[in-house]
C-alpha positions in Angstrom: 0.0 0.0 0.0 1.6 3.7 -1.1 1.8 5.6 1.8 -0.2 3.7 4.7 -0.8 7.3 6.5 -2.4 8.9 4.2 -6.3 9.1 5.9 -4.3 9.8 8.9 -4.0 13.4 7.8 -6.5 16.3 6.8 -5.5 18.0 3.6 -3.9 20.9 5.7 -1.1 18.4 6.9 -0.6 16.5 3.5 0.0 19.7 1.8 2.3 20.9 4.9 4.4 17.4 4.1 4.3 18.4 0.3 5.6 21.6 1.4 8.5 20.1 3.1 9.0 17.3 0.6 8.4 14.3 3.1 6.0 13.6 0.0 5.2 14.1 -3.5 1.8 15.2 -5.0 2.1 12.4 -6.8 2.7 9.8 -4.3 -0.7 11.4 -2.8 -2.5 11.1 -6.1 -1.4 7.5 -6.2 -2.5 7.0 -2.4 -5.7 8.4 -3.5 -6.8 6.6 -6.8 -5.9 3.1 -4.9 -8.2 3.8 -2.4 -10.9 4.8 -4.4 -10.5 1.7 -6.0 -10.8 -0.2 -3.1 -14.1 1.6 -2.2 -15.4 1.6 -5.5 -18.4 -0.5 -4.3 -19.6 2.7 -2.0 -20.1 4.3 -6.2 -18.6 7.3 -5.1 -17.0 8.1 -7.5 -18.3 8.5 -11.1 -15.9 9.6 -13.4 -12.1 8.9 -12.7 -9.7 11.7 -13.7 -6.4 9.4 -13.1 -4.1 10.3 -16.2 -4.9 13.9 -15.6 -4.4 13.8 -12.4 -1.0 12.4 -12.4 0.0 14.7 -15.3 -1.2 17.7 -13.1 0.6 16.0 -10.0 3.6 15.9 -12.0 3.6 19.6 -12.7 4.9 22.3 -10.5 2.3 23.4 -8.0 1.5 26.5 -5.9 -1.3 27.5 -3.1 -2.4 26.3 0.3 -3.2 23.1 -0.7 -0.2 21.9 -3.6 -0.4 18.2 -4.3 -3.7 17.3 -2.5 -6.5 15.1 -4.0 -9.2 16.3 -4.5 -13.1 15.3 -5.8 -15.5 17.1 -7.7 -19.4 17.0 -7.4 -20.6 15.9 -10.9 -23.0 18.9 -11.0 -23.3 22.8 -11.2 -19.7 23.2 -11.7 -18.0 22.7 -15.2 -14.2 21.0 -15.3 -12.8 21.2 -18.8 -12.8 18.1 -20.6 -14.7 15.9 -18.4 -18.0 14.6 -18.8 -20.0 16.6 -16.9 -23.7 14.6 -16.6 -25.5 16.5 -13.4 -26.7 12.5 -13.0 -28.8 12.8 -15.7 -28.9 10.5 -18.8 -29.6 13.9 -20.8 -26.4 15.4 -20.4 -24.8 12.3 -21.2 -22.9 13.0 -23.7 -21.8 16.9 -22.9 -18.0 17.4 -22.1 -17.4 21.5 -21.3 -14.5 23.2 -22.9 -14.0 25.4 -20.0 -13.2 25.4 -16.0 -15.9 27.2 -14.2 -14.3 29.9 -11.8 -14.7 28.1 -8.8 -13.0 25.2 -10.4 -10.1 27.7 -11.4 -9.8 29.0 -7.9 -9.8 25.4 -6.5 -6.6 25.1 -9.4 -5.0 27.9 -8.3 -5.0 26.7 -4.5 -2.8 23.3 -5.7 -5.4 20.9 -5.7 -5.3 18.3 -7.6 -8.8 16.3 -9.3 -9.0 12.5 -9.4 -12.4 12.2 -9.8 -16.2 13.1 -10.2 -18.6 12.2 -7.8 -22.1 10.9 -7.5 -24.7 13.6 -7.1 -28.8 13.3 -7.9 -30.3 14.6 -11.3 -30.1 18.1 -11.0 -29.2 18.2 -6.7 -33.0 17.6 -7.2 -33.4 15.2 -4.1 -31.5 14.7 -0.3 -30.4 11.5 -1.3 -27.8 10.3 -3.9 -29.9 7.4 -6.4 -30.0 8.6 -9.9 -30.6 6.1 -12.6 -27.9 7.5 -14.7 -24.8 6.3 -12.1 -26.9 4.4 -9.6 -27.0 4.9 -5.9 -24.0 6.0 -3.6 -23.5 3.9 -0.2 -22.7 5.1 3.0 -19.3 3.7 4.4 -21.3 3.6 7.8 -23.9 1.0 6.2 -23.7 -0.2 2.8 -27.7 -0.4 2.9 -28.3 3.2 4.1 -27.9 6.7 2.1 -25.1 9.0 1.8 -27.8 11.5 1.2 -28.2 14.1 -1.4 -27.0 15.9 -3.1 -23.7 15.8 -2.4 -24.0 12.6 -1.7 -20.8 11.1 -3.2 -18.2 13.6 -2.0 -19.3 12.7 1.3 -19.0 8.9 1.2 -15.5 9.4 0.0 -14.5 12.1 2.7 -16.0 9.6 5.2 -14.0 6.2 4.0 -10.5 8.2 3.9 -10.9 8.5 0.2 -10.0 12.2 0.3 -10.2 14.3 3.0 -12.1 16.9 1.8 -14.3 17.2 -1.6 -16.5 19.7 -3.3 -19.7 20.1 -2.7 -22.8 22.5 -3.2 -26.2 23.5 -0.9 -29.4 24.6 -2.6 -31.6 22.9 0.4 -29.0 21.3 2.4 -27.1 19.5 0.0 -23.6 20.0 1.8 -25.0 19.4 5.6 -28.0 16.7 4.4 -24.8 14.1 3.2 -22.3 15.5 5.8 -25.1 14.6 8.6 -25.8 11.1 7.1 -21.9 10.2 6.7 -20.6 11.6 9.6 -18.3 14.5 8.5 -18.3 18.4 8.7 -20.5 20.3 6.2 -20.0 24.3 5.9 -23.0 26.0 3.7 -21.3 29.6 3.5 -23.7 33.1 3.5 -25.0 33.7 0.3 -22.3 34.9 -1.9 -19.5 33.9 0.1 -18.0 31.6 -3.2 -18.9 32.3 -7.0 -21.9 31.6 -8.3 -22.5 28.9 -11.3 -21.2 29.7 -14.4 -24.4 29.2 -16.6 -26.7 31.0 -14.7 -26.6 34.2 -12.2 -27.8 31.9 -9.5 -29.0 28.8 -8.6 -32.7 28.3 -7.2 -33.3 31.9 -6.9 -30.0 32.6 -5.0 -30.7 29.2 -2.8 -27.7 27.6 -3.8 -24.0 28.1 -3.4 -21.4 25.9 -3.7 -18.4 24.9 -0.9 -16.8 21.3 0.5 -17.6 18.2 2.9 -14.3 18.0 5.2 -12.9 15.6 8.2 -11.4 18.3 9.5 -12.9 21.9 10.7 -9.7 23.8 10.0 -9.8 22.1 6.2 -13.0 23.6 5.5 -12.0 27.2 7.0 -8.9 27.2 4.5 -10.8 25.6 1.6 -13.4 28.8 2.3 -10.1 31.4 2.7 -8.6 30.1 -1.8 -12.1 30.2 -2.6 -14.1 32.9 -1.5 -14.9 36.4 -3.0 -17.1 37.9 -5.7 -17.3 36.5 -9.4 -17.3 38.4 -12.2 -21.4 38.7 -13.1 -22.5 37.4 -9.6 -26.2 38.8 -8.4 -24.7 39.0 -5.0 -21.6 39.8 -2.7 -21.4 38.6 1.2 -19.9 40.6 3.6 -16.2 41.1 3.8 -14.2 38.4 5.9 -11.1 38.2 7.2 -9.1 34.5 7.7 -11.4 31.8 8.4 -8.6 29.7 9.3 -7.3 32.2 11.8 -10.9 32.0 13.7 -10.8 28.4 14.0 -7.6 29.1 16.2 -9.9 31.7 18.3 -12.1 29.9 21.0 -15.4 31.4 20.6 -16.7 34.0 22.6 -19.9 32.8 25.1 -22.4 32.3 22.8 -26.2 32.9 23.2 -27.3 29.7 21.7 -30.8 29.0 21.1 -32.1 25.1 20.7 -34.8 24.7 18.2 -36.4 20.8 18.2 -39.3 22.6 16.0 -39.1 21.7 12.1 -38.9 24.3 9.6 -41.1 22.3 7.2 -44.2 19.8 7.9 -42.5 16.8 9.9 -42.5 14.3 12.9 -38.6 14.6 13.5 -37.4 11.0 14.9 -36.6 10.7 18.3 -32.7 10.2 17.3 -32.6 13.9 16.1 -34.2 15.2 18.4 -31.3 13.3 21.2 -28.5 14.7 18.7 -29.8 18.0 19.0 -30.1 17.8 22.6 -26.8 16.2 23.6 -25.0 19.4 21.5 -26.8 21.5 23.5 -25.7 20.2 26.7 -22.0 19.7 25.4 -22.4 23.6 24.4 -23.6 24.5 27.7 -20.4 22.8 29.2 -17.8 24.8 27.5 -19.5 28.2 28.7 -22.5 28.8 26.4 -25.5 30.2 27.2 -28.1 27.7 25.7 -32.0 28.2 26.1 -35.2 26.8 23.8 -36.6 29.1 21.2 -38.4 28.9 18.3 -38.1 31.2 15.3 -41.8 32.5 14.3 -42.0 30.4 11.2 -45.2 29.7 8.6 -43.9 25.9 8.5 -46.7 24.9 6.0 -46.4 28.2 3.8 -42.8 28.1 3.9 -43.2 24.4 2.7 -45.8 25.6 -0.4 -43.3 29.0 -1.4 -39.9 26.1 -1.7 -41.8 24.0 -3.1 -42.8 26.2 -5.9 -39.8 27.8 -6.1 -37.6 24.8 -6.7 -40.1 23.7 -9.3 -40.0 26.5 -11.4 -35.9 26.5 -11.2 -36.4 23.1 -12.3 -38.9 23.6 -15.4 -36.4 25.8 -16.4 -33.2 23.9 -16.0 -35.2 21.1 -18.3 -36.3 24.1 -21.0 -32.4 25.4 -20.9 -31.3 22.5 -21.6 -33.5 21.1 -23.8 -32.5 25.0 -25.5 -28.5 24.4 -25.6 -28.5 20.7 -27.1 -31.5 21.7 -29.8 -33.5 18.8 -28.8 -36.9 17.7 -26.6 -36.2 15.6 -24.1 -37.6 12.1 -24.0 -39.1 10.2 -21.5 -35.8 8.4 -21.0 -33.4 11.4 -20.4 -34.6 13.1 -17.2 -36.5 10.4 -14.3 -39.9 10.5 -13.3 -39.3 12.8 -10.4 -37.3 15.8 -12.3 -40.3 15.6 -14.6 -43.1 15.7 -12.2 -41.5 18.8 -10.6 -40.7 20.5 -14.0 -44.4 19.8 -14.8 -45.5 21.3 -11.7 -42.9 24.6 -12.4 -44.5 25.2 -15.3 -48.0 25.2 -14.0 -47.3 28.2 -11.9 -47.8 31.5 -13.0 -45.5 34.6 -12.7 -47.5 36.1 -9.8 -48.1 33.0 -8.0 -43.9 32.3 -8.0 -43.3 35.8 -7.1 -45.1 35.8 -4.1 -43.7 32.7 -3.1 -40.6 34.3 -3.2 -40.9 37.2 -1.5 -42.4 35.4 1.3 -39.5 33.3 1.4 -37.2 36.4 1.4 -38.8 37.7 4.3 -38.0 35.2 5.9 -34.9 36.9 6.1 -36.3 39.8 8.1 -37.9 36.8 10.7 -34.5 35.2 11.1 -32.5 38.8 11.4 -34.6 39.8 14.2 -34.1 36.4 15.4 -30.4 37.0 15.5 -31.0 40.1 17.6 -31.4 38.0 20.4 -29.1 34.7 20.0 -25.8 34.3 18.0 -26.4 30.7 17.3 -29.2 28.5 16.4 -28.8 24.9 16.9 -31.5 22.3 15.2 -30.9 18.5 14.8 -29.7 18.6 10.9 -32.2 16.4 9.7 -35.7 14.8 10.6 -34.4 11.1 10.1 -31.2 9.0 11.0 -29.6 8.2 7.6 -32.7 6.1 5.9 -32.1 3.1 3.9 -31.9 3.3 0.2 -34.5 3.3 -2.1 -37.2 4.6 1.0 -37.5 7.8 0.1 -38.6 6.7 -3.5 -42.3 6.9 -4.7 -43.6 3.6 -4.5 -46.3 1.5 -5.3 -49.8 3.6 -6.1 -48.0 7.2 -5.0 -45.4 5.9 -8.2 -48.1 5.4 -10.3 -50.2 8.2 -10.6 -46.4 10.2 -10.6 -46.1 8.0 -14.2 -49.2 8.5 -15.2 -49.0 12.4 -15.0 -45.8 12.7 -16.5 -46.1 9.6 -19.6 -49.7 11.6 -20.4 -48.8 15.2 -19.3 -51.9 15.1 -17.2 -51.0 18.9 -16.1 -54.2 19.3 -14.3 -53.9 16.5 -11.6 -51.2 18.6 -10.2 -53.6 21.1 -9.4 -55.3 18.3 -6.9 -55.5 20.0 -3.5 -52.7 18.4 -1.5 -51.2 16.0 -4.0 -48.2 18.3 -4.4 -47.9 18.5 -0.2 -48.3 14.3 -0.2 -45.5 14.2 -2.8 -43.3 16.3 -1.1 -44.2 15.1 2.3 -41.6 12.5 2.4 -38.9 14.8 1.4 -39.7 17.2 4.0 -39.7 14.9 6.6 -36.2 14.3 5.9 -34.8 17.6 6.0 -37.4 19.6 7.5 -34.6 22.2 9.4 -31.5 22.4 6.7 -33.9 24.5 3.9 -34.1 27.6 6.4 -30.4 28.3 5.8 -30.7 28.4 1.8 -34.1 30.4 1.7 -32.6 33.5 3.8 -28.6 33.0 2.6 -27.6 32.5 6.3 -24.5 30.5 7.0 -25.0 27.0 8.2 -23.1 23.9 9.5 -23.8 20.3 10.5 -21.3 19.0 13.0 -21.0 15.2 13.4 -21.3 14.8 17.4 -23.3 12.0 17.8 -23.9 8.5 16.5 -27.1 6.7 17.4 -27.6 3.1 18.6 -27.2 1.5 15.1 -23.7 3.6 14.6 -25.2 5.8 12.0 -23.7 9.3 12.6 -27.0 12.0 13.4 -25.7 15.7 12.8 -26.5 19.1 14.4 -27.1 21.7 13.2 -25.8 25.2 13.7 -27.1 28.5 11.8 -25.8 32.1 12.3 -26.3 35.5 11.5 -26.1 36.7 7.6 -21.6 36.8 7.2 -20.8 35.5 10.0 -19.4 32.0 9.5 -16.6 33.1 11.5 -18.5 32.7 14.7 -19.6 29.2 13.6 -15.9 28.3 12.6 -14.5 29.6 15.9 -17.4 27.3 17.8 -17.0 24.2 15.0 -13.5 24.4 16.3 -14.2 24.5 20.2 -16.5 21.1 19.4 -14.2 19.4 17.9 -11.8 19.7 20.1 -14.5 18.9 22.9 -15.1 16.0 21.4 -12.9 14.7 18.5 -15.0 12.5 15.7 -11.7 12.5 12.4 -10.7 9.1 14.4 -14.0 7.5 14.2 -13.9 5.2 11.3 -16.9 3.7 9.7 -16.6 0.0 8.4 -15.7 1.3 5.3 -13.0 3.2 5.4 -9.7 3.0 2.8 -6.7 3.0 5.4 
């Protein structure tokens, strides 16, 4: 085995031993591709970038992180030359000819890409099964998900693969797969890294992209190459200074308020709701001020204005692309959910979507004032403990009538009061809390502290004021410390 202490480091240390030439990038890049080969029944990864990645290992490096493998979400963000497929059978076939300009700024840090990895069609769902690559497997339990959509960054970050990967957040994508694998997940403010590079924003400014880590410090520097305005972005976030200096700063005593109160229509399992709780006490312990509150929140409107929100995005993500490669799609390029949503997007008028989304961005206002009173809010990161595969799928008469819509474009049946609600509600009741963060731009995290009594890791989740992830890095820092989880191995892991 090349280099047998490889997942023993974050990818602040292996560029440190680059650095001083106790290592090569190759010999990393090697390290890494034979592990990925050795978890390639997780189906992590989906496309493997090895020649490239050894010629660009081979090649004289610069930045904070020089020689260190790194992973690439197959969606949003274009690498030139690779397939890029969003995990859709649509986009099969379309290689950019370009590096997006995050992608640039992760070049121009020194990392190094091996690989694609697994993500839903479109980041449409919280859990990583499309039909184009198949699903992703959590190293904790083969038979449970990595979650979505950043779903196979995460599995890999988990089983020592890499120790970090890219990842991006449009309703929890980065904490929804960190929470189910049992690894850290940063969702910067709105604006914090450049937007995608075929659209001003993604899901009405929902979406930004950053990285799944082991380490809190990895994810701090990650954010410090990366961060800042692109050229055409809608929006700016606040200035920052070095993330990775907070994370050497113990936090301040924080007023930390414990919500076990979904954000969106759901019954959150009694595992969540212990995960939550056993923060809160481990909070209190280092000096925190921790007290229940609830943010004043329409749960079942807010769940109607995503919902129609994300749909419309979506109708239009199908009509783009249908647009760029001058062809309809057919029943066999996009799967029966994308296509049940983009029917319902395009159902909904222009006055129905803007109110939706203003209600959404007041929201913003709700959680400011909020923040006027508490520096932290703490949730359980999801509604469920990582659920086995394939549950979360429409099944059995729910499936059919989804078919029978969408083969016989039976618009109007998406009008039925509450068929949209009993379609969603299983989705919701996943990640009822993680939503919140994207609708108002605030920075968010999930923090792997607990594990339940089947060893599935069960995340919490901390949210903080608009620009002020340093706060959450200072106290990401202070909990890991507290209580270490890098060492905890799941039964997969590449060693």
């Amino acid at each position: 085995m090349s280099f047998p202490e490889y997942a023993q480091h974050d990818a602040v240390a292996l560029a440190e031993l680059v650095r001083r030439k106790e290592i090569s990038p190759l010999e990393l890049v090697e390290a890494c591709i034979e592990r990925i080969e050795r978890t390639s029944h997780l189906n992590a990864v989906v496309a493997r970038m090895y020649d490239r990645a050894r010629a660009d290992a081979a090649r004289p490096l610069d930045g904070p992180f020089a020689g260190v493998p790194f992973v690439i979400k197959d969606l949003v963000q274009s690498v030139e030359g690779v397939p890029f497929t969003r995990g859709s059978n649509f986009f099969r076939d379309d290689v950019p000819t370009e590096d997006s300009e995050l992608i640039r700024r992760y070049r121009r840090a020194g990392l190094v890409f091996v690989g694609k990895t697994n993500t839903p069609e479109f980041g449409l769902t919280p859990f990583t099964e499309p039909v184009r690559h198949g699903a992703a497997r959590n190293p904790w339990n083969l038979d449970h998900t990595t979650g979505g959509s950043s779903g196979g960054s995460a599995a890999v970050v988990a089983a020592g693969v890499v120790p970090m990967g890219h990842g991006g957040d449009g309703g929890g994508s980065i904490r929804i797969p960190a929470a189910c694998c049992g690894v850290f997940g940063m969702k910067p403010t709105r604006g914090r890294t450049p937007g995608p590079p075929d659209a001003a924003e993604g899901w009405a400014g929902f979406a930004l992209d950053h990285a799944i880590t082991r380490s809190v410090r990895d994810s701090a520097a990650l954010l410090d190459a990366t961060k800042g305005y692109g050229a055409g972005d809608p929006y700016d976030a606040p200035p920052s200074g070095s993330y990775l200096e907070e994370t050497r700063r113990d936090p301040d005593k924080l007023r930390i308020a414990l919500c076990r109160a979904p954000h969106l229509p759901a019954k959150p399992h009694a595992d969540v709701i212990a995960a939550a709780e056993d923060a809160a006490k481990l909070c209190a312990s280092l000096g925190h001020d921790v007290e229940e509150a609830t943010p004043p929140i329409d749960v079942e409107q807010t769940a109607t204005d995503f919902a129609t929100v994300v749909s419309v995005a979506v109708a239009a993500d199908v009509a783009s692309a249908e647009h760029s490669f001058g062809r309809k799609a057919t029943r066999d390029d996009f799967e029966l959910n994308t296509r049940v949503v983009a029917m319902l997007g395009r159902t909904i008028g222009g006055l129905q979507y803007e109110e939706a989304k203003r209600r959404l961005q007041m929201l913003g206002r709700t959680m400011g004032a909020f923040f006027e009173r508490f520096d932290v809010l703490l949730t359980p990161t999801l509604g469920l403990p990582p659920p086995r595969i394939g549950s979360l799928q429409p099944k059995g008469l729910e499936r059919r009538v989804q078919e029978l819509v969408a083969d016989r474009g039976l618009t109007p049946v998406l009008r039925i009061p509450g068929l949209i609600a009993k379609i969603a509600a299983k989705t919701y009741g996943f990640i009822p809390y993680t939503p919140l963060a994207n609708v108002t731009g605030l920075p968010s995290m999930s923090v792997p502290l607990h594990w339940n009594r089947d060893n599935l890791p069960v995340g919490s989740m901390f949210t903080a004021r608009f620009g002020d992830e340093a706060t959450l890095f200072r106290l990401a820092a202070q909990l890991e410390k507290a209580r270490p989880w890098a060492q905890r191995r799941p039964p997969v892991f590449a060693q």
